[in-house]
C-alpha positions in Angstrom: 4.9 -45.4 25.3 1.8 -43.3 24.7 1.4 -39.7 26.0 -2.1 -38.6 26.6 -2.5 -35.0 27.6 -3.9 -33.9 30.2 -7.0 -31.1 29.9 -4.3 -28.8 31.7 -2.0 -29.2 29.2 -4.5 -28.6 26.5 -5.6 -25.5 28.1 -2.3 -24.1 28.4 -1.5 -24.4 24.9 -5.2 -23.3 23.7 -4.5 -20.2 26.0 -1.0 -19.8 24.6 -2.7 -20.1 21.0 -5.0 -17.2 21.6 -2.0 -14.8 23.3 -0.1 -15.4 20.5 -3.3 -14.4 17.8 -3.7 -11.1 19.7 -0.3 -10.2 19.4 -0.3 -10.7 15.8 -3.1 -8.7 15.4 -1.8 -6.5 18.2 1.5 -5.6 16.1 -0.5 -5.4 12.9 -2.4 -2.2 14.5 0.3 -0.9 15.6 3.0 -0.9 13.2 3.4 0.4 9.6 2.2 -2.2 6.8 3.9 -1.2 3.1 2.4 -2.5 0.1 3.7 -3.1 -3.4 5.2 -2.7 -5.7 2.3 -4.4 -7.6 0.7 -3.8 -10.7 -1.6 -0.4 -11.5 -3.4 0.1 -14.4 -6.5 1.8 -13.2 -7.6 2.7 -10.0 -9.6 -0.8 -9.5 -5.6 -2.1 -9.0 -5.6 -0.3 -5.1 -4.7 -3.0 -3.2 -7.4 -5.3 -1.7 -7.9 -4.1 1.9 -5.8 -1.1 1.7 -8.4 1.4 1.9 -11.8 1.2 4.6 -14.3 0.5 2.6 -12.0 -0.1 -0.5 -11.9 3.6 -2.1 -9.2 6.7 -0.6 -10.5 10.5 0.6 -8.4 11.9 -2.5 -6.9 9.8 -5.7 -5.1 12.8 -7.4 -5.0 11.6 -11.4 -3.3 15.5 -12.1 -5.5 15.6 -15.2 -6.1 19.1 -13.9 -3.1 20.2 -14.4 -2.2 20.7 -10.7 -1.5 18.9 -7.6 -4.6 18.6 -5.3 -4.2 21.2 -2.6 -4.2 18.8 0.2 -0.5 17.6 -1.1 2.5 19.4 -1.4 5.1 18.2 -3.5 9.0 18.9 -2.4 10.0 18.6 -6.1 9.3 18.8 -9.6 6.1 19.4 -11.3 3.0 18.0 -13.1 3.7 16.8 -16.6 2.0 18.1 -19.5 2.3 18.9 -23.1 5.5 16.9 -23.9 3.2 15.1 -26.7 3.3 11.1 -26.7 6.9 10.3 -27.0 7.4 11.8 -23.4 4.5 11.1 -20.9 4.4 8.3 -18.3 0.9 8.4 -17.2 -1.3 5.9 -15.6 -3.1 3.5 -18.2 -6.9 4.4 -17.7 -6.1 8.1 -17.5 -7.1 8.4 -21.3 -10.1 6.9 -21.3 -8.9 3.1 -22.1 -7.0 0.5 -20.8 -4.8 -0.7 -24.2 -0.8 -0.7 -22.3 -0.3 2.9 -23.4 -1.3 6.4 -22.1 -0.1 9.6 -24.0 -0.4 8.2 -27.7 -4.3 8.8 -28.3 -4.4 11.6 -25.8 -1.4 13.4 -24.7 -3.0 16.0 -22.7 -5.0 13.6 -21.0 -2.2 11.7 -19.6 -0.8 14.1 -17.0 2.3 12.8 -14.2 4.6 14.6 -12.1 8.2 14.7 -13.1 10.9 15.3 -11.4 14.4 15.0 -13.2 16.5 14.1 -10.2 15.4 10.2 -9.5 18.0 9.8 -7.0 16.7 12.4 -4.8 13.3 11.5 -5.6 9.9 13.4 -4.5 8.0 14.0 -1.6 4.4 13.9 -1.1 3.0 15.6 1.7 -0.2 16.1 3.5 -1.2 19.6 4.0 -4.8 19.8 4.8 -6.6 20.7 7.8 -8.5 17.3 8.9 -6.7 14.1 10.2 -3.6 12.6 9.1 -4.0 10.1 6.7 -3.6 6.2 7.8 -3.0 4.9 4.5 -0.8 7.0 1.9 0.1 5.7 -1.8 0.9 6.3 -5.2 1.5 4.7 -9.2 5.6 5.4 -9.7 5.4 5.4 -13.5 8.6 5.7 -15.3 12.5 5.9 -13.8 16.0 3.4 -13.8 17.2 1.1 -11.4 16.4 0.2 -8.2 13.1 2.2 -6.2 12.9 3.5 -2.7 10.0 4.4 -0.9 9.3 5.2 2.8 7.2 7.4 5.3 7.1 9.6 7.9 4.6 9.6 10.4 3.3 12.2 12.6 5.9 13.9 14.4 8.4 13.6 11.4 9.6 10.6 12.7 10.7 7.4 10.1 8.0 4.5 9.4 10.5 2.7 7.4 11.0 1.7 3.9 11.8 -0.6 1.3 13.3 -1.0 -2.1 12.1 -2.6 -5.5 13.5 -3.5 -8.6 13.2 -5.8 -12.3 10.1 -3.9 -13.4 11.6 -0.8 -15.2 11.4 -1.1 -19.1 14.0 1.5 -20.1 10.9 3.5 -22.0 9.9 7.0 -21.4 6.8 6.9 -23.8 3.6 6.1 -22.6 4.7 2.2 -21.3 2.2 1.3 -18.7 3.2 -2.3 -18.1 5.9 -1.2 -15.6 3.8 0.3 -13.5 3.4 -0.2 -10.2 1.7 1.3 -6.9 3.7 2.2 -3.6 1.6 2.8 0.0 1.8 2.6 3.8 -1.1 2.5 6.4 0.2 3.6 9.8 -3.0 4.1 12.3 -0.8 6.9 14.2 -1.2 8.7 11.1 1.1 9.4 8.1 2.6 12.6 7.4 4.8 12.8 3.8 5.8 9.3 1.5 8.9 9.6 -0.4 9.8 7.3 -3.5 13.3 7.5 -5.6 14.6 5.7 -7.9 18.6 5.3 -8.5 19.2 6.8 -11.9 17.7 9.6 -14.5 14.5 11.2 -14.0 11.2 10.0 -11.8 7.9 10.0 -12.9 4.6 9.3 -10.6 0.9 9.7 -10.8 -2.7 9.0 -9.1 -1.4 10.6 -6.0 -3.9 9.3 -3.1 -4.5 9.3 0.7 -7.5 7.9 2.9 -8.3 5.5 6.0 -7.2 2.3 6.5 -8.8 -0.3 6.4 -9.4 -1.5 10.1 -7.6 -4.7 10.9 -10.0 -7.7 12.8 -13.0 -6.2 15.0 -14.1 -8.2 18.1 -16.3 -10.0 16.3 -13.9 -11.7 14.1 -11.7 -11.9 17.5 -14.7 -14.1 18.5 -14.8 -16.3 15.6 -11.4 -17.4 15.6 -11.3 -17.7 19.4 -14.5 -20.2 18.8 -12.2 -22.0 16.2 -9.8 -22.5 18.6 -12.4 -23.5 21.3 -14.0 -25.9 18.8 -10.6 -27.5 17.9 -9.5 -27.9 21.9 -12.9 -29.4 22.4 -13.0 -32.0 19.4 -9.3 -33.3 20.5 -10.5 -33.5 24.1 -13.4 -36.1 22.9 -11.1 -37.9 20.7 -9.0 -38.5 23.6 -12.0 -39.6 25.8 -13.4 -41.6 23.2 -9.6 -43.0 23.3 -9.7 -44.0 27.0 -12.9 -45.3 26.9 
C-alpha cells in the first residue's frame, strides 16, 4: 500500500525543517567555534571565514622586537638573536616562503618563547576598545600533544581542545609543522592559552579581530525559499500523481 501525504503533513515537516535551520544557526552565534590546527605559512593561511571581511584588527609578526601593546603575555618573551639554528618563526616573516625562517635572516624571524611548554602561554587582550570575537595564533615549535582554549569575558572557560602528529622534533627554523590555533566567541574573548606537553613552546603572528558574522536575513531567506521551492515541487509531483 501506497502513502500519499497529506499538505499537512508536508507543512509540518517543512516547518520542522526551518526550526531546526535556525537553531543551527542559532547555536553557531552563540557558542565558541575553534579552529585548527591547520597549516600557516603566511598570513594568507587565516582560515577562510574566520575574520569579517577576511583580515584581523592586529596580526602581531614580533619583528619589532616586542609584543604589540594591546596583548600581554603571562610568560616568556620574544625571540631574537639566537642565530638560525634556534628560531621558530613563521615562514614569510623573512621575506620568502622556501620551508625555513631564521637561515637567510635570523633577525627577521622573531617568536615568543617560553621554556615551560607544559604550562604554556597566555595571550591576553589589554586594550581599551571591544573585546575581540575572534582570537588566534601560529604555535611554531614544541613536543607532544597541544592544548589550546579561551576565556571569555568575565574569565569564564570557552573550552578547548588538543592536537597532535605535526611536531617535527626540530628547533631550527622548520616551518612545515606549523600550524594556527583561534576561537570566535560573539560575547567576546578575553585571553587564549596554548601548551604543549614537553620542552619549550614557541608561537608567533599573534592576532585578534571581528568575526566573521554567521548567515544575515538574507541568506535566512534564501534557504527558507529552497525549502519553499522543494515543499512546492513534491506537492505537484504528488498532484500530478493523483491526476
Amino acid at each position: 500500500m501506497t502513502l500519499h501525504k497529506t499538505p499537512e503533513r508536508r507543512g509540518r515537516r517543512l516547518g520542522t525543517g526551518l526550526a531546526l535551520l535556525a537553531a543551527a544557526t542559532g547555536s553557531l552565534a552563540a557558542e565558541p567555534v575553534f579552529f585548527g590546527p591547520t597549516a600557516y605559512l603566511s598570513a594568507a593561511d587565516i582560515p577562510v571565514g574566520f575574520y569579517a571581511g577576511g583580515s584581523p584588527n592586529l596580526l602581531d609578526t614580533l619583528e619589532d622586537g616586542s609584543l604589540h601593546a594591546s596583548l600581554a603575555g603571562s610568560d616568556g618573551s620574544v625571540l631574537t638573536g639566537r642565530g638560525p639554528s634556534g628560531v621558530d618563526s613563521v615562514d614569510a616573516d623573512d621575506g620568502a616562503i622556501d620551508g625555513s625562517c631564521a637561515t637567510a635572516a635570523p633577525l627577521l624571524c622573531r617568536s615568543w618563547f617560553f621554556g615551560d611548554g607544559n604550562k604554556g602561554v597566555r595571550f591576553s587582550y589589554q586594550g581599551n576598545g571591544p573585546l575581540p570575537t575572534a582570537f588566534g595564533l601560529v604555535w611554531t615549535d614544541g613536543v607532544g600533544t597541544i592544548s589550546f582554549s579561551a576565556t571569555g569575558s568575565d574569565g569564564q572557560n570557552l573550552g578547548s581542545f588538543t592536537a597532535t602528529g605535526f611536531a617535527d622534533g626540530s628547533f631550527g627554523g622548520t616551518t612545515g609543522e606549523d600550524r594556527f590555533f583561534g576561537v570566535q566567541f560573539a560575547g567576546g574573548i578575553r585571553s587564549i592559552h596554548i601548551s604543549n606537553s614537553a620542552g619549550g613552546i614557541e608561537v608567533d603572528h599573534i592576532q585578534y579581530g571581528q568575526r566573521a558574522p554567521v548567515p544575515e536575513p538574507a541568506a535566512w531567506a534564501l534557504m527558507t525559499a529552497g525549502l519553499l521551492g522543494i515543499a512546492a515541487r513534491r506537492r505537484l509531483a504528488t498532484t500530478g500523481r493523483r491526476s
